[in-house]
DRENTOR-712526 format. One record per residue: x, y, z of N, C-alpha, C in turn; residue in one letter. Coordinates in steps of 0.001 Angstrom, whole numbers, plus 500000, padded with zeros to 6 digits. Atoms other than C-alpha are relative to their C-alpha. Example, Ala and Ser with C-alpha at 12.3 -4.5 7.8 and 13.67 -1.06 7.14 Angstrom:
% DRENTOR-712526
> n_xx n_yy n_zz ca_xx ca_yy ca_zz c_xx c_yy c_zz code
> 500890 498810 500000 512300 495500 507800 500900 501200 500000 a
> 499180 498810 499940 513670 498940 507140 499230 501090 500730 s
This chain:
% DRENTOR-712526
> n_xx n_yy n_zz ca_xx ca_yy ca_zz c_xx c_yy c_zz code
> 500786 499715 501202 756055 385677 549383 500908 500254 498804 x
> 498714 499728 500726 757556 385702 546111 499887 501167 499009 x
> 500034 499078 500845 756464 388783 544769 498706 501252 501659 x
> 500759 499404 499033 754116 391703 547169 498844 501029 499220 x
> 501249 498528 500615 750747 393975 546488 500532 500795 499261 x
> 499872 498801 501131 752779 396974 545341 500862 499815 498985 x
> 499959 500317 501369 754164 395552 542830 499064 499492 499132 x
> 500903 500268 500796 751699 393660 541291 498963 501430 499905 x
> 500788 498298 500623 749778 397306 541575 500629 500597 499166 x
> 499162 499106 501070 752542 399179 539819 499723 499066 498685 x
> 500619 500778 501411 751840 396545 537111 498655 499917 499788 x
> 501686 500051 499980 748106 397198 536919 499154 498209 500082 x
> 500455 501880 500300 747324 393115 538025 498351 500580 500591 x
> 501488 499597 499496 744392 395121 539932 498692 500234 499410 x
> 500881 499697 501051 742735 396106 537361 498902 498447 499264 x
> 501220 501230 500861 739170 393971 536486 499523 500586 498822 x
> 500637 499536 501184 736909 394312 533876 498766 500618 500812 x
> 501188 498804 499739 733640 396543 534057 499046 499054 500663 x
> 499906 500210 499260 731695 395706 536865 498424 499028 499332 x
> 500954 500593 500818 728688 394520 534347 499442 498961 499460 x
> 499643 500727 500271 730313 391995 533057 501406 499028 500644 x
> 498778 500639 499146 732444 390233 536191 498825 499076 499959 x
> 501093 501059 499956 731224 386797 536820 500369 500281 501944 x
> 499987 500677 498173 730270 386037 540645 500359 499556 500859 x
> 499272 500966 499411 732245 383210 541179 501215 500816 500430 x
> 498880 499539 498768 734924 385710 541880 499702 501395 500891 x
> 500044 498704 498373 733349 387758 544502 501005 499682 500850 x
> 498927 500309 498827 735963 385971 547130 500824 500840 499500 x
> 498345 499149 500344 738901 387762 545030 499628 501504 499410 x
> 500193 498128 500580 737055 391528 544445 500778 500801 501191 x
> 499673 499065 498959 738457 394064 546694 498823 501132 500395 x
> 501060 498784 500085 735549 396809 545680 499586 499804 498450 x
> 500321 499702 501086 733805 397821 543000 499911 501323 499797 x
> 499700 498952 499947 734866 401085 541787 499865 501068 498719 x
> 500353 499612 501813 733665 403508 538821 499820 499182 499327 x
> 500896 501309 500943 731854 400373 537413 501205 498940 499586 x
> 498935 501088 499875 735287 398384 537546 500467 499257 501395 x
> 499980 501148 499075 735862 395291 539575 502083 500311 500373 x
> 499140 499991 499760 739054 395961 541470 500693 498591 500856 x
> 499577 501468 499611 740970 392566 542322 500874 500389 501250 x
> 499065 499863 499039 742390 391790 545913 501313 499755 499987 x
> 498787 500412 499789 746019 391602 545666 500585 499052 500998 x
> 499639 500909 499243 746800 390006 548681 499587 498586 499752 x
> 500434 501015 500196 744949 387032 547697 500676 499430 498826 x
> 499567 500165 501020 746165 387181 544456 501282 499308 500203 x
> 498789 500227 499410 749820 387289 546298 500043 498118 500456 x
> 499957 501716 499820 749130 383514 547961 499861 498926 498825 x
> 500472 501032 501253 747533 382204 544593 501539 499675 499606 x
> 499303 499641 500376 750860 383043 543332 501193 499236 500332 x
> 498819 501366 499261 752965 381095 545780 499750 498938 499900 x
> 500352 501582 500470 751115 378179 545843 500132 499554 498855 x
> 499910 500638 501408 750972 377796 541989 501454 500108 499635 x
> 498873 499895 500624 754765 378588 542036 500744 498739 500850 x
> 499405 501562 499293 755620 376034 544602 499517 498076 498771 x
> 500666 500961 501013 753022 373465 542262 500910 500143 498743 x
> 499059 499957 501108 755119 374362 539215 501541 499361 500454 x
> 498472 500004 499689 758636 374032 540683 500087 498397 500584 x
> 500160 501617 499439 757492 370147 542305 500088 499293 498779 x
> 500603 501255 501148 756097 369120 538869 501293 500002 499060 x
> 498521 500428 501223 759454 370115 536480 500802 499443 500897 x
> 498738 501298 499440 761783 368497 539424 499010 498621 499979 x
> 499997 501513 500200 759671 365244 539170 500571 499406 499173 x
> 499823 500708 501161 760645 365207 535517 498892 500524 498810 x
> 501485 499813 500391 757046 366276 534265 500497 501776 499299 x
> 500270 498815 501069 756554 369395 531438 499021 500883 500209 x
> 501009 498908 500083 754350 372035 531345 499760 501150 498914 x
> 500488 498596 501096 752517 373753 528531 499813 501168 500101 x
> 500838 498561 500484 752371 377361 527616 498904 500359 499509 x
> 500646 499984 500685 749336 378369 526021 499567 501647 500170 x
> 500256 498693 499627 748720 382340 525443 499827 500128 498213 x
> 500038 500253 501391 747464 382737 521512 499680 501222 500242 x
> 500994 498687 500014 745803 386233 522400 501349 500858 499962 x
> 499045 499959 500622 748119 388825 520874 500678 500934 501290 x
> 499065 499808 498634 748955 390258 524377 501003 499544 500667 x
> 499447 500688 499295 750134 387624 525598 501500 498860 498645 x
> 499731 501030 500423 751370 385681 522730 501668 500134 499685 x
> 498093 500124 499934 755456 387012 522291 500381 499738 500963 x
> 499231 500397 498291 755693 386913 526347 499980 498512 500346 x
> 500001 501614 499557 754658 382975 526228 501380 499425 499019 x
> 498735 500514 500608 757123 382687 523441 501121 500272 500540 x
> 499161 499456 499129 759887 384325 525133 500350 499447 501221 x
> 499852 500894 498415 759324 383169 528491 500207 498255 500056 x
> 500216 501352 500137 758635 379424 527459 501318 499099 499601 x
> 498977 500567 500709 761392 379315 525132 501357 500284 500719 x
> 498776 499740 499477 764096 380520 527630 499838 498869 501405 x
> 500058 500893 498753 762727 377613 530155 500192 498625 499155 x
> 499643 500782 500871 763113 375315 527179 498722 498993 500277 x
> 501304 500946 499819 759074 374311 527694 499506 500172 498595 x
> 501094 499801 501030 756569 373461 525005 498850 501739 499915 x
> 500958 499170 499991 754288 376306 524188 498874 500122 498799 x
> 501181 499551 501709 751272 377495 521473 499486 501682 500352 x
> 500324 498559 499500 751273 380918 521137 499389 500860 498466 x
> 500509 499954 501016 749424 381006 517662 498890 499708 499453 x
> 501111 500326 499777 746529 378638 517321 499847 498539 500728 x
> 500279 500990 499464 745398 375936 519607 499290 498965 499037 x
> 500639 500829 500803 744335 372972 517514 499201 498830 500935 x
> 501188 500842 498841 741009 371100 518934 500475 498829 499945 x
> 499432 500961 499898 742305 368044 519516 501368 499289 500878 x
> 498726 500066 500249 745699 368577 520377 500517 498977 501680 x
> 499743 500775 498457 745299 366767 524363 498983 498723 499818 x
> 500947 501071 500229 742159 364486 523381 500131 499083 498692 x
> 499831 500760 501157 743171 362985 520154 501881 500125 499661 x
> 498744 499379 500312 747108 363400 521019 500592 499423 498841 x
> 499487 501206 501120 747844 360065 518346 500063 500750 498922 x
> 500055 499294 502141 746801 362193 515234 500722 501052 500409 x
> 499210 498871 500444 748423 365209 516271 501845 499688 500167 x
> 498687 500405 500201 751963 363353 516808 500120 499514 498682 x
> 499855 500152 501283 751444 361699 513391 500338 501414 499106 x
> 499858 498932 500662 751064 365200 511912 501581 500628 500528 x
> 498699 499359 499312 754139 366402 513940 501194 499633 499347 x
> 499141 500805 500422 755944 363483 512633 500316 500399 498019 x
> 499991 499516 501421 754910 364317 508763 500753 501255 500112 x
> 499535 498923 499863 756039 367935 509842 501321 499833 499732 x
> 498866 499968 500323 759569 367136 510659 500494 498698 498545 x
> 500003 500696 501623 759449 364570 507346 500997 501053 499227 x
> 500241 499042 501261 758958 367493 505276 501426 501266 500307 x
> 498708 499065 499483 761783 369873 507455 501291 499019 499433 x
> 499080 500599 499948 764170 366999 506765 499966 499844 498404 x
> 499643 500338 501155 763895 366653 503258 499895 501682 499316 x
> 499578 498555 500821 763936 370935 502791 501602 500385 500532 x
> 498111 500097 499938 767618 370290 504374 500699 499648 499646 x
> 499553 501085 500815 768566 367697 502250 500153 500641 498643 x
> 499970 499609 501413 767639 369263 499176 498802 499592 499386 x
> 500560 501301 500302 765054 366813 498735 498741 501017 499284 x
> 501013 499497 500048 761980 369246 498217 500580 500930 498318 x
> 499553 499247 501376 764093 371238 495216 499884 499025 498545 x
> 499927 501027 500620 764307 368103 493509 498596 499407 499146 x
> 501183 500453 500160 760572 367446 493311 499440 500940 498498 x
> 500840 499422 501132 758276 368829 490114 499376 501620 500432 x
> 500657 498517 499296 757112 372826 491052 498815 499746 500464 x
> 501741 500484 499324 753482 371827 491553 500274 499312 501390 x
> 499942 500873 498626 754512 368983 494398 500394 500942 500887 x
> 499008 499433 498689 757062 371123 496184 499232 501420 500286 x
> 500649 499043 499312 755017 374154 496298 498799 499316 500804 x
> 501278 500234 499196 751713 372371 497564 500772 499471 501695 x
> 499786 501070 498516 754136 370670 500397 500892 501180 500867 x
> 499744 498567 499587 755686 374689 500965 498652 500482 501231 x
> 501391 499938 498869 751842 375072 502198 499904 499239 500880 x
> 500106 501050 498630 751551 372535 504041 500630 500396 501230 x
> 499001 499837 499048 754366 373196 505750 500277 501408 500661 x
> 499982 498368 499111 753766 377222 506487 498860 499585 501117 x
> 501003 500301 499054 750460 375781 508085 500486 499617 501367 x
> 499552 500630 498515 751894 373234 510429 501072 500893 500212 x
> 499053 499520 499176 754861 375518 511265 499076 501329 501023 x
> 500911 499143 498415 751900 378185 512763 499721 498611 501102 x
> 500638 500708 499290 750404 375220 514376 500805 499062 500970 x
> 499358 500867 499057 753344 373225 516039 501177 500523 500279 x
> 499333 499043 499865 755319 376253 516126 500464 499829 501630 x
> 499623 500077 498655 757172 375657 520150 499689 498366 500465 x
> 500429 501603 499840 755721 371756 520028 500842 499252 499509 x
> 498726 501478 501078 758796 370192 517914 500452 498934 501115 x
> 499161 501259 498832 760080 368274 521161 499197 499845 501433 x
> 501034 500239 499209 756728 367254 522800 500283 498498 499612 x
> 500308 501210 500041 756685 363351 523513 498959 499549 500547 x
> 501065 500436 499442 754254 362890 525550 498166 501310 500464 x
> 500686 498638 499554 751217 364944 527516 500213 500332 500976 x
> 499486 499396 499271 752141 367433 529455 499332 499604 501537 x
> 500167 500248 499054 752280 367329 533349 498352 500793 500829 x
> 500577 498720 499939 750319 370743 533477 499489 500574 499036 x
> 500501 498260 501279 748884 373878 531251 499950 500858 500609 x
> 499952 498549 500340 749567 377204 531519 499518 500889 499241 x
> 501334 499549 500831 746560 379030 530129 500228 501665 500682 x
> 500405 498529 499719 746475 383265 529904 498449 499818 499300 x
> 500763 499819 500212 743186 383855 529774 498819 498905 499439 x
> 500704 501107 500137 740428 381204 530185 498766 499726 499219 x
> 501465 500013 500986 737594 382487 527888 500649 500432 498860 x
> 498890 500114 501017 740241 383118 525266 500083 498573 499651 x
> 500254 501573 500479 741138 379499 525212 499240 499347 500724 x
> 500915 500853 499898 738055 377807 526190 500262 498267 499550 x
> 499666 500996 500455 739349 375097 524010 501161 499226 500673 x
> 499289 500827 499363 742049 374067 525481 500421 499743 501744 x
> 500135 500168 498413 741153 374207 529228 498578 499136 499876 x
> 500756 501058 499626 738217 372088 528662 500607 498589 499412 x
> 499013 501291 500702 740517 369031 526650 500813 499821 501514 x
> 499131 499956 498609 742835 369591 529960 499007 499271 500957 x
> 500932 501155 499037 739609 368670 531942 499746 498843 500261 x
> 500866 501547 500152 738627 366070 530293 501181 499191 499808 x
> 499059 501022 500046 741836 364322 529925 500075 499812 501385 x
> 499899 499978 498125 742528 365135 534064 501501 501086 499946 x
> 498662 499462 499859 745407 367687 533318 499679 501295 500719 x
> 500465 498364 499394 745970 370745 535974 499833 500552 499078 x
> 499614 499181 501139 745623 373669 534420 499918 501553 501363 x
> 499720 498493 499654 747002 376915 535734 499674 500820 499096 x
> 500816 499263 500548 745388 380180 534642 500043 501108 500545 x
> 500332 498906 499506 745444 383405 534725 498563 501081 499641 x
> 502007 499745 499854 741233 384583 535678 500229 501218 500335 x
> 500619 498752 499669 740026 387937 535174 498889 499881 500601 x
> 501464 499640 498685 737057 389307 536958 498607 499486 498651 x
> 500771 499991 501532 735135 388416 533753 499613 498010 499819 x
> 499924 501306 499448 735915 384429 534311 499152 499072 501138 x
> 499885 501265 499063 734964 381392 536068 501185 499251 500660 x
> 498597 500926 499757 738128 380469 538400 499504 498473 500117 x
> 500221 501693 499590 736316 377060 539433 500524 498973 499358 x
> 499937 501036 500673 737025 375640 536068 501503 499267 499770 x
> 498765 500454 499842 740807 375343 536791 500130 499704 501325 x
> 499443 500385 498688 742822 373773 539710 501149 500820 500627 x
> 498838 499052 499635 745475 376642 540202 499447 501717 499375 x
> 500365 499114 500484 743512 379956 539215 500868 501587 500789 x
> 499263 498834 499508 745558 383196 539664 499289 501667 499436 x
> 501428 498833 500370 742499 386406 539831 501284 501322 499430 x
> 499522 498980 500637 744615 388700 537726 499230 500547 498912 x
> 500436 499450 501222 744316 391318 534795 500969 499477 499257 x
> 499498 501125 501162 744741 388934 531565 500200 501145 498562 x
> 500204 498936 501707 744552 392213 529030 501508 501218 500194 x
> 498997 498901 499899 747615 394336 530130 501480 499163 499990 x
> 498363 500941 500067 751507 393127 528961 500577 500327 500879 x
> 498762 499835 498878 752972 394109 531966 499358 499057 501295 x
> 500378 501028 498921 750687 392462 534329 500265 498431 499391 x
> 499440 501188 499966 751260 389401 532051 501144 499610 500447 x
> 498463 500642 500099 754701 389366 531832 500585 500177 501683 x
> 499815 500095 498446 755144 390064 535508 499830 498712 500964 x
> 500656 500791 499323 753428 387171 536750 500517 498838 499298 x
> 499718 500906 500571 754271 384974 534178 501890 499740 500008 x
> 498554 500256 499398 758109 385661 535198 500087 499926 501238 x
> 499613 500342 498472 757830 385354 538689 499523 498602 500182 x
> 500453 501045 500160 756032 381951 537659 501323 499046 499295 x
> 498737 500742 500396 759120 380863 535583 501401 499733 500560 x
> 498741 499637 499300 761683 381641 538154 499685 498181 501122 x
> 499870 501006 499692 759883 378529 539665 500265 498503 499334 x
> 499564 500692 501198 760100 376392 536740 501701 499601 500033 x
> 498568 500357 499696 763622 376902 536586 500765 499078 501172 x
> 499314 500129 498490 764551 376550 540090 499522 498231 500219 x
> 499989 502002 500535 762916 372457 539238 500486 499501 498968 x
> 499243 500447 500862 764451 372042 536508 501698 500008 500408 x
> 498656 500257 499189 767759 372720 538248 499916 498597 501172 x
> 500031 501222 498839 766532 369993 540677 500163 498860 499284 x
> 499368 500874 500916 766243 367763 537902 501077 500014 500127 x
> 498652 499964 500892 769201 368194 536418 501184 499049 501166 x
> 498951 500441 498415 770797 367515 540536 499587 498349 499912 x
> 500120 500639 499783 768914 364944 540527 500668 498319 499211 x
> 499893 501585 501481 769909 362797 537528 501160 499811 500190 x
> 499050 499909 499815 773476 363748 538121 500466 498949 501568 x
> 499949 501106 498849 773311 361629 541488 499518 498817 499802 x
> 500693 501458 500643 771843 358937 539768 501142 499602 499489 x
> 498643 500440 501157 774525 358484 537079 501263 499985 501279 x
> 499246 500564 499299 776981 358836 539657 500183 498387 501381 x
> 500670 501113 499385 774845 356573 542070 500403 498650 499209 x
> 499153 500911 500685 775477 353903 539416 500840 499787 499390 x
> 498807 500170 500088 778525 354228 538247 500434 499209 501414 x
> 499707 500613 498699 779468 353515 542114 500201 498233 500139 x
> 500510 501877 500214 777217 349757 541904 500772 499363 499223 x
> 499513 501028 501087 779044 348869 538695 501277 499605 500607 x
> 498380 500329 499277 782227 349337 540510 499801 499027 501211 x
> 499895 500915 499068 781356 347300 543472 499615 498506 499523 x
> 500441 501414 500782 779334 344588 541785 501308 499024 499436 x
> 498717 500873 500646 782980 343702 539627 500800 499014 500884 x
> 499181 501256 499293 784335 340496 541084 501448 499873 499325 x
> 499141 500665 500968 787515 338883 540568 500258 498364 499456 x
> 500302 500903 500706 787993 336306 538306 500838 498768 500977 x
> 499325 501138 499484 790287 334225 540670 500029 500364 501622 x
> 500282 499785 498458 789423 333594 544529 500871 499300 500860 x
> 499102 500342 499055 792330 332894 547120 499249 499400 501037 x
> 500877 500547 498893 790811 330397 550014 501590 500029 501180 x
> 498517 499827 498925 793105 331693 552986 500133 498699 500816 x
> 499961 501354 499002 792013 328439 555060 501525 499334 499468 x
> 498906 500880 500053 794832 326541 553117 501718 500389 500631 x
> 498719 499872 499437 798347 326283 554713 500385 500205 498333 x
> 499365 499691 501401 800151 327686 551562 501791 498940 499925 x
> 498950 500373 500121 803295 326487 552440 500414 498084 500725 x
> 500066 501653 500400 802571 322677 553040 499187 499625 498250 x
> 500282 500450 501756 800860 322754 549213 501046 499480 499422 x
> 498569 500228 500991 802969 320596 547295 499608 500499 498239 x
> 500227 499235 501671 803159 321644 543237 499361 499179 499674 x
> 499961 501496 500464 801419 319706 541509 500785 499707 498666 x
> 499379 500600 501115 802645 317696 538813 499401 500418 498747 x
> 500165 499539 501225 803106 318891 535307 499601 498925 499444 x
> 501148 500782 501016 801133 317301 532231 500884 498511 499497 x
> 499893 501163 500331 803831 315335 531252 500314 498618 501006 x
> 499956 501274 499075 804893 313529 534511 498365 499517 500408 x
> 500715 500101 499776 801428 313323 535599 499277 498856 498879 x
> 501150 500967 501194 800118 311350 531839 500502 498582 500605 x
> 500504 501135 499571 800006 308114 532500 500865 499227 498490 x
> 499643 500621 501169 802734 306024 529681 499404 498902 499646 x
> 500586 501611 500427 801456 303135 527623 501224 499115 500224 x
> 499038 501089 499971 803280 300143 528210 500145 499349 498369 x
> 499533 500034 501578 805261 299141 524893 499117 497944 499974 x
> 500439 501332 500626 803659 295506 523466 501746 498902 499277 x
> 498505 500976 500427 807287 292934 522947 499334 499554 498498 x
> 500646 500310 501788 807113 292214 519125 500278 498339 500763 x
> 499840 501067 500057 807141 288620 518825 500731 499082 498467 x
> 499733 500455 501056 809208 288208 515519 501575 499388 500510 x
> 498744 500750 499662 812291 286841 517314 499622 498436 500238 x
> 499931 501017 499670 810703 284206 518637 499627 498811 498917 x
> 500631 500111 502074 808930 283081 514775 501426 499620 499512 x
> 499010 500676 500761 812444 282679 513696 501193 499513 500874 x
> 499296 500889 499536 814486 280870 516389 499143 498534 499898 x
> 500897 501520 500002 811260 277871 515745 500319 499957 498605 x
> 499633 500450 501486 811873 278223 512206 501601 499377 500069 x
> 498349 500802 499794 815950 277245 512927 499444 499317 500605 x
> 500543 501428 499754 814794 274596 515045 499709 499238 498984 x
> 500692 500918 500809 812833 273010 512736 500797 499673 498448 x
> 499078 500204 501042 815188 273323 510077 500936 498999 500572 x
> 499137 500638 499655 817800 271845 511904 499844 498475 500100 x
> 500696 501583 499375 815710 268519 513314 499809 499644 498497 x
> 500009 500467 501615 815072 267919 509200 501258 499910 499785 x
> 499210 500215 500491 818577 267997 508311 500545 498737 500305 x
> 499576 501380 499396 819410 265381 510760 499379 499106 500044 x
């Protein structure tokens, strides 16, 4: 197990909400109901815990990402913190509707974002008229709440990591409907059904977050180190091929007796001479004396 009951007790994870307002669906994970509060089974809690840490630690060694998402102000420095020391995406500010079902427009906007970062490094934004460069100041405080931990998202994530599921409503039903897990941490107050990795904790106390949500990142890591093994045997893997693949440019055939080869013949014994053409101006003037001669006489 990677964590036990009395700890998660010393961190109050036991703790439900008032017994008034628990939903049904998690009678399997009550322990009692006690002074009108829903006390959560730990032990159960304990397995959720492994399984979703084993599920995490498979999906970053495939290669695959996993969103943070904790905007509620309990939770929302421990997702930053935690997220940003695993070097994952997170939103720990406001979820924007769209942001898994319409991902095209929100990379365009992402893209305008760093635009606008690249030309306040440049200089480029000082340069502009006061009116322009302040309206594009706004702009740009907006999208920095809104894509605030998202700068080096390419694609959609493998997973989500959701504190508190009636908190963000919004972005655990986009997760649905695209087909993305979504891990979650469900109070007694919740529906676990509506996720595929639900972990029956208390979502309102920073120690039960941050407890859970670090014994959750310790698996994270521990795949991302697999990555990392993994790629490293790759690159060496081919390096290897390139080296064997290299031929050489000139192939020795042992069959031949080497030492009956005769040399062959160089370019110039080997050409082939023209035969010279005999002038014929000798013979042109021993008929001319003739013929002189036979006239005289």
């Amino acid at each position: 197990m990677r964590t036990s009951p009395k700890e998660l007790f010393e961190a109050g994870v036991h703790i439900g909400h008032q017994r008034k307002r628990w939903n049904p669906k998690t009678r399997p994970y009550i322990y009692d109901h006690r002074g009108g509060i829903s006390i959560i089974n730990l032990e159960k809690t304990c397995e959720q815990i492994d399984k979703t840490w084993d599920f995490m630690r498979n999906l970053t060694a495939s290669g695959q990402d996993i969103w943070f998402v904790g905007t509620k102000k309990q939770a929302r420095d421990i997702v930053k913190e935690g997220a940003g020391a695993v070097e994952m995406p997170f939103c720990a500010n406001r979820w924007l509707g769209g942001t898994l079902t319409n991902f095209q427009t929100i990379e365009r906007s992402l893209l305008k974002y760093k635009k606008f970062l690249k030309m306040e490094e440049e200089g480029e934004l000082a340069k502009l008229p006061k009116k322009e460069g302040a309206s594009i100041k706004r702009v740009m405080n907006k999208m920095h709440n809104n894509f605030e931990g998202m700068m080096k998202i390419e694609s959609l994530p493998g997973a989500l990591f959701v504190i508190d599921i009636r908190h963000e409503y919004i972005a655990v039903a986009e997760a649905n409907r695209v087909g993305i897990p979504v891990i979650a941490m469900v109070d007694t107050n919740s529906d676990p059904t509506l996720v595929e990795y639900p972990i029956i904790a208390n979502d309102d106390s920073v120690k039960s977050i941050r407890l859970i949500l670090g014994i959750l990142l310790e698996g994270v890591q521990d795949g991302l180190s697999q990555r990392t093994a993994k790629r490293d045997d790759a690159k060496k893997l081919i390096s290897k091929e390139e080296l064997v693949s290299i031929e050489p440019d000139v192939t020795i055939d042992m069959s031949i007796d080497t030492e009956t080869m005769e040399e062959p013949e160089s370019e110039e014994k080997s050409a082939i001479k023209p035969k010279r053409k005999r002038s014929s101006t000798k013979k042109t003037v021993n008929k001319e004396k003739e013929s002189k001669e036979a006239k005289d006489e």
